[in-house]
C-alpha positions, 0 to 999 in steps of 0.5 A, a space after each residue: 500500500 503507497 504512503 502516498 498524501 493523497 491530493 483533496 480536491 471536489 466540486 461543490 453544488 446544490 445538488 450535486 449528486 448528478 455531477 460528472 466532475 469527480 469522473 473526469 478528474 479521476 480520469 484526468 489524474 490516473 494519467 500522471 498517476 496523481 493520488 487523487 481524491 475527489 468528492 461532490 460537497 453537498 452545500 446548503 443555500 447560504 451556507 456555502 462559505 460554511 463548507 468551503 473555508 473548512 474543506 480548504 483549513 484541512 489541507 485541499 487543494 481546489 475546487 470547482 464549483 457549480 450552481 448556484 454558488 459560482 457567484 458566492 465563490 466569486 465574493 469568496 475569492 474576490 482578493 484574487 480573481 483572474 482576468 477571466 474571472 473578473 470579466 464573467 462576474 463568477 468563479 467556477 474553480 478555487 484554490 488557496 495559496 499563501 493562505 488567499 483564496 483564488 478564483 477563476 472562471 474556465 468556462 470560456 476556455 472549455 468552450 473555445 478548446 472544444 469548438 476548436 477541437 470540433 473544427 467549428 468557425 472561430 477566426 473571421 466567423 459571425 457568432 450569435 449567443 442566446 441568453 444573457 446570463 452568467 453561461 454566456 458571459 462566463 463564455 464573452 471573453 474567450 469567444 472575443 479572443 478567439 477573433 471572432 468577426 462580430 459577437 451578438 447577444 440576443 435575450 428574451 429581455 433584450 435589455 439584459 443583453 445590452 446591459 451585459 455588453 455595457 459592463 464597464 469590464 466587457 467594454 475594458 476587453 480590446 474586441 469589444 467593439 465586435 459586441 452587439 445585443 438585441 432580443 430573440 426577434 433581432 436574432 437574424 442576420 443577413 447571410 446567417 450565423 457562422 456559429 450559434 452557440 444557445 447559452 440558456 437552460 431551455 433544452 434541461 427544459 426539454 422546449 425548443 426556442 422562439 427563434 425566426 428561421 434562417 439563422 445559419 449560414 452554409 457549413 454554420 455549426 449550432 452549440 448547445 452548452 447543455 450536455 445529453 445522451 440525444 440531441 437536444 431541442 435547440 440542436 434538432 431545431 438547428 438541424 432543422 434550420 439549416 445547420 450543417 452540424 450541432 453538438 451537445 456541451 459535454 465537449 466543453 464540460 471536459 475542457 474547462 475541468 481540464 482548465 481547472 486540472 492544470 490551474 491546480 496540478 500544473 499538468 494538461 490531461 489530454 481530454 479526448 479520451 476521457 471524452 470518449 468514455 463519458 460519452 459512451 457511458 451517457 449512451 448506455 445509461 440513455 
C-alpha cells in the first residue's frame, strides 16, 4: 500500500449528486498517476462559505464549483480573481495559496478548446449567443479572443443583453467593439450565423426556442452548452434550420475541468479520451 498524501480536491453544488466532475478528474489524474481524491460537497443555500473555508483549513487543494454558488465563490475569492474571472462576474474553480483564496472562471476556455477541437468557425466567423446570463458571459471573453468577426447577444429581455455588453469590464476587453445585443426577434442576420452557440437552460427544459428561421449560414455549426445522451431541442431545431452540424456541451464540460486540472496540478490531461468514455457511458445509461 503507497504512503502516498493523497491530493483533496471536489466540486461543490446544490445538488450535486448528478455531477460528472469527480469522473473526469479521476480520469484526468490516473494519467500522471496523481493520488487523487475527489468528492461532490453537498452545500446548503447560504451556507456555502460554511463548507468551503473548512474543506480548504484541512489541507485541499481546489475546487470547482457549480450552481448556484459560482457567484458566492466569486465574493469568496474576490482578493484574487483572474482576468477571466473578473470579466464573467463568477468563479467556477478555487484554490488557496499563501493562505488567499483564488478564483477563476474556465468556462470560456472549455468552450473555445472544444469548438476548436470540433473544427467549428472561430477566426473571421459571425457568432450569435442566446441568453444573457452568467453561461454566456462566463463564455464573452474567450469567444472575443478567439477573433471572432462580430459577437451578438440576443435575450428574451433584450435589455439584459445590452446591459451585459455595457459592463464597464466587457467594454475594458480590446474586441469589444465586435459586441452587439438585441432580443430573440433581432436574432437574424443577413447571410446567417457562422456559429450559434444557445447559452440558456431551455433544452434541461426539454422546449425548443422562439427563434425566426434562417439563422445559419452554409457549413454554420449550432452549440448547445447543455450536455445529453440525444440531441437536444435547440440542436434538432438547428438541424432543422439549416445547420450543417450541432453538438451537445459535454465537449466543453471536459475542457474547462481540464482548465481547472492544470490551474491546480500544473499538468494538461489530454481530454479526448476521457471524452470518449463519458460519452459512451451517457449512451448506455440513455
Amino acid at each position: 500500500m503507497s504512503d502516498t498524501k493523497p491530493i483533496i480536491c471536489a466540486v461543490i453544488g446544490n445538488p450535486i449528486s448528478h455531477s460528472l466532475s469527480p469522473d473526469i478528474h479521476q480520469a484526468f489524474a490516473h494519467q500522471f498517476d496523481l493520488p487523487l481524491e475527489y468528492s461532490r460537497l453537498l452545500a446548503p443555500i447560504g451556507g456555502f462559505n460554511d463548507v468551503v473555508l473548512p474543506f480548504f483549513a484541512a489541507g485541499a487543494r481546489g475546487m470547482n464549483v457549480t450552481a448556484p454558488f459560482k457567484l458566492d465563490a466569486y465574493a469568496l475569492a474576490s482578493h484574487a480573481l483572474s482576468a477571466r474571472a473578473r470579466v464573467a462576474g463568477a468563479v467556477n474553480t478555487l484554490w488557496q495559496q499563501d493562505g488567499i483564496m483564488h478564483g477563476c472562471n474556465t468556462d470560456g476556455i472549455g468552450l473555445v478548446q472544444d469548438l476548436q477541437q470540433q473544427g467549428a468557425p472561430l477566426r473571421d466567423a459571425h457568432v450569435l449567443i442566446i441568453g444573457a446570463g452568467g453561461a454566456a458571459r462566463g463564455v464573452l471573453q474567450a469567444l472575443l479572443a478567439a477573433d471572432c468577426a462580430s459577437l451578438r447577444i440576443v435575450n428574451r429581455n433584450a435589455l439584459r443583453a445590452q446591459e451585459m455588453i455595457a459592463n464597464p469590464l466587457v467594454r475594458t476587453l480590446p474586441q469589444a467593439g465586435r459586441l452587439e445585443a438585441d432580443g430573440l426577434d433581432g436574432a437574424s442576420r443577413p447571410g446567417g450565423w457562422d456559429l450559434v452557440i444557445n447559452a440558456t437552460s431551455s433544452s434541461l427544459g426539454d422546449a425548443a426556442l422562439d427563434l425566426p428561421a434562417g439563422l445559419y449560414a452554409p457549413a454554420a455549426v449550432a452549440y448547445d452548452m447543455v450536455y445529453s445522451a440525444r440531441p437536444t431541442p435547440f440542436m434538432q431545431q438547428a438541424l432543422d434550420d439549416g445547420a450543417s452540424r450541432a453538438s451537445d456541451g459535454l465537449g466543453m464540460l471536459v475542457g474547462q475541468a481540464a482548465a481547472s486540472f492544470e490551474i491546480w496540478h500544473g499538468l494538461a490531461p489530454d481530454t479526448a479520451p476521457v471524452l470518449s468514455a463519458l460519452r459512451q457511458q451517457l449512451a448506455t445509461a440513455a
